[in-house]
N, C-alpha and C positions, 0 to 999 in steps of 0.2 A: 544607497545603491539599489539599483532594481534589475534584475536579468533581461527584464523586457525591454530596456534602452538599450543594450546591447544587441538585444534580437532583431530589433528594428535596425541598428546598425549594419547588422552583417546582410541584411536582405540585398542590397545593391550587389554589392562583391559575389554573392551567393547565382545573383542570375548573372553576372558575367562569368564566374565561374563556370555554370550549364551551358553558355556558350561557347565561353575555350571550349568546352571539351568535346561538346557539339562539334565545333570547328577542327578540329583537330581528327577526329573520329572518321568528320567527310573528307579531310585532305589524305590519311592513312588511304582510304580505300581508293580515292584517286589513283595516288602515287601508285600503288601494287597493280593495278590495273596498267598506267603508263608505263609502268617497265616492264610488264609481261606482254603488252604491245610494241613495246619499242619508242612510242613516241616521248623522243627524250626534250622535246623544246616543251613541252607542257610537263614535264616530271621534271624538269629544271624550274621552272616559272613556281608551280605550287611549292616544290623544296622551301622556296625563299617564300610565300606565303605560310610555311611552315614555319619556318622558323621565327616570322611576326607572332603566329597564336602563337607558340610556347614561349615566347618573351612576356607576351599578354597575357597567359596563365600563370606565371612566376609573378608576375607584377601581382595579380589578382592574390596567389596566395598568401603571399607576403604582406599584403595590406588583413588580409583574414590571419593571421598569424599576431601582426600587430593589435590589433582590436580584441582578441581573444586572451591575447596575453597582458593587456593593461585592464582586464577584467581581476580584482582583488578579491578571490573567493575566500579567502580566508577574513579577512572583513567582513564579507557578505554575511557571513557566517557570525564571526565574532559581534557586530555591529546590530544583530539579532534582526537585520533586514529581511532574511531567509523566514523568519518564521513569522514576526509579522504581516509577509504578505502573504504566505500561505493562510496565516488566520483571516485574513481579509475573504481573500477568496474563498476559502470554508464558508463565511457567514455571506458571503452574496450569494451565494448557492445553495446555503440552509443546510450544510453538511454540518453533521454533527463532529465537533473536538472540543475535549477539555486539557486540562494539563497546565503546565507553565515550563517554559524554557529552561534544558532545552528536550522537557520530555511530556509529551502528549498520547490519548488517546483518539483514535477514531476507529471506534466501535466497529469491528473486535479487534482491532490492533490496536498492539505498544507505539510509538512513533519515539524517534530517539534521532536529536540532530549531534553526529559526532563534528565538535567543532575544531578541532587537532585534526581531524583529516579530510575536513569537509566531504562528511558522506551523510545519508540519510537512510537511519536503520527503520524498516518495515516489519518489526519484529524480531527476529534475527536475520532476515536479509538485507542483507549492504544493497542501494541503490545509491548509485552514483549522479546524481541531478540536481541541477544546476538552477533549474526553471523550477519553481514552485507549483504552477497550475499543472505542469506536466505531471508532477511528483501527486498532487490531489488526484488528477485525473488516473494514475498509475492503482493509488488505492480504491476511488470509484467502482474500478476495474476489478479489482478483486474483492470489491464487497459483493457487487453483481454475479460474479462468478461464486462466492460462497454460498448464498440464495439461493442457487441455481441446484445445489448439490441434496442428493435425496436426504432427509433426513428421518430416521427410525425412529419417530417420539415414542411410542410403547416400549421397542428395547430400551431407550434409555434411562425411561422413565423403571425398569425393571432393574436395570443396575443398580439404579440411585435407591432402588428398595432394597437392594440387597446389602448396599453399603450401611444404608442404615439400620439396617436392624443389626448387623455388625457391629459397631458401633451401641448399639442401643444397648447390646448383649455385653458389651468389655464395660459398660457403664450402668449397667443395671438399672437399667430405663426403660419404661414400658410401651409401647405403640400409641401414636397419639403426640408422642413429645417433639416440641418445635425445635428441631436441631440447625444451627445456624447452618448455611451452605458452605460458608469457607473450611468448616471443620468437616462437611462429606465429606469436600473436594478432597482432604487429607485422607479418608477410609478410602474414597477412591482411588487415588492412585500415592501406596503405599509404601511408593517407595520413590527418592528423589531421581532415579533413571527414569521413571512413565512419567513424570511433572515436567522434565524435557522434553519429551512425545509430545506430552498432552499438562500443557500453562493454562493457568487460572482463567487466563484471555480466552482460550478455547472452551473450560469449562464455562465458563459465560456468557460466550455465545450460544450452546448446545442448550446451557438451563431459559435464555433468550426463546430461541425455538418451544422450548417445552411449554414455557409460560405464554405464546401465539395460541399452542394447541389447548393450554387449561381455559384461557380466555374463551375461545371457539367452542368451550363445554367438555373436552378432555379430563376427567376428573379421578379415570381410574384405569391403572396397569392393565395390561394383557390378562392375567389373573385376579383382577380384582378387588389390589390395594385401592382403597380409597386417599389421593391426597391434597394437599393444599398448599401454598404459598403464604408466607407469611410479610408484610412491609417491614420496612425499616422503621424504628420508634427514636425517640433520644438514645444517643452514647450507643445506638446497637452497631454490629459492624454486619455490611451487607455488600452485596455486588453491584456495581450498577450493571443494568442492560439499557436497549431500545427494547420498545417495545413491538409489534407488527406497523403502527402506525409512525415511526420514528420517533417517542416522545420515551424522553428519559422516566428509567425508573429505579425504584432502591429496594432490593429483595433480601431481603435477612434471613428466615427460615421455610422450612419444610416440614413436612408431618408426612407420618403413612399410615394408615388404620388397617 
């Protein structure tokens, strides 16, 4: 199954459709004019012209009714054709997704196809969509728009010292030590309410941003932590990000001096 045979289906019915109602709209203003003039042989004549378009708009609906409704979304769905072609179209466009059915990322969001109710979760928002490129195109749109949003790398790169040395201090660790990032994330928001706020998916974008600004030479806080990014090595656990130029990357730890 593919939505887009469908799409193409409905396009005929869709400009008759604009037409009914075209039609329909010019004979309304007719008629009120004719009867506020009086002249009842043409507000008779169009009547019956009227009542051709809304036979012809009932007709029209009724055939978009049917084609909409012999559309099996829950197959689409089960059938994994829904996500398949979304991966398609991801990779002809070089959009970045990983994951496996029916749960993906596309940097910085979770993707989650509910297949019991044919919806597509955008993180925690239900989008209701049908079309896959629409649905790509939906997150496009909000990657762009994430971009777009200022972000403080000195404040946050000043939190992230603070958690750490927190951290450092319940562990008797001294400045300097590479503390994985999944475990700030946890001094970070220390309590499982602000992990709802603020998910792993957000701290990774944010540490995403921060690691644009260390690349570009950003190498120390507002006050003068000096810090650094550690790779991923075997068996470490680490976040992935993009990087500024879209290219995946695997970040394991932090330090602050």
């Amino acid at each position: 199954m593919n939505y887009e045979d469908l799409y193409q289906a409905l396009a005929p019915d869709q400009k008759s459709l604009k037409d009914s109602i075209a039609s329909l709209q010019k004979l309304q203003k007719a008629i009120s004019k004719e009867a506020e003039s009086g002249d009842i042989k043409s507000l008779s004549k169009d009547l019956t012209s009227l009542t051709q378009a809304a036979a012809d708009l009932s007709s029209t609906i009724e055939s978009l009714s049917s084609s909409v409704n012999g559309f099996d979304t829950r197959a689409y769905f089960e059938s994994g054709d829904f996500a398949s072609q979304m991966l398609d179209i991801c990779r002809e466009n070089e959009l970045d997704i990983q994951g496996e059915f029916p749960v993906y990322e596309m940097f910085p969001y979770r993707v989650r196809l509910d297949v019991e109710n044919q919806d597509v979760y955008l993180d925690k928002k239900r989008i209701q969509c049908m079309r896959p490129s629409s649905f790509v195109n939906t997150v496009k749109t909000n990657q762009e728009k994430l971009k777009k949003v200022r972000f403080n790398a000195e404040g946050f790169a000043e939190e992230l010292a603070a958690a750490y040395d927190l951290a450092n201090a319940k562990n008797n660790r001294k400045p300097g030590y590479n503390m994985y990032l999944t475990n700030l994330y946890k001094f970070l928001t220390p309590m499982s309410r602000f992990r709802k706020d603020y998910d792993l998916q957000s701290f990774s974008y944010d540490i995403a941003r921060l690691y644009a600004e260390f690349m570009n030479g950003m190498t120390t806080t507002k006050n003068g932590r000096v810090f650094a990014f550690g790779p991923a090595r075997n068996g470490q656990k680490a976040i992935r990000i993009l990087d500024a130029n879209g290219r995946e990357q695997f970040l394991a730890t932090i330090c602050f001096f």
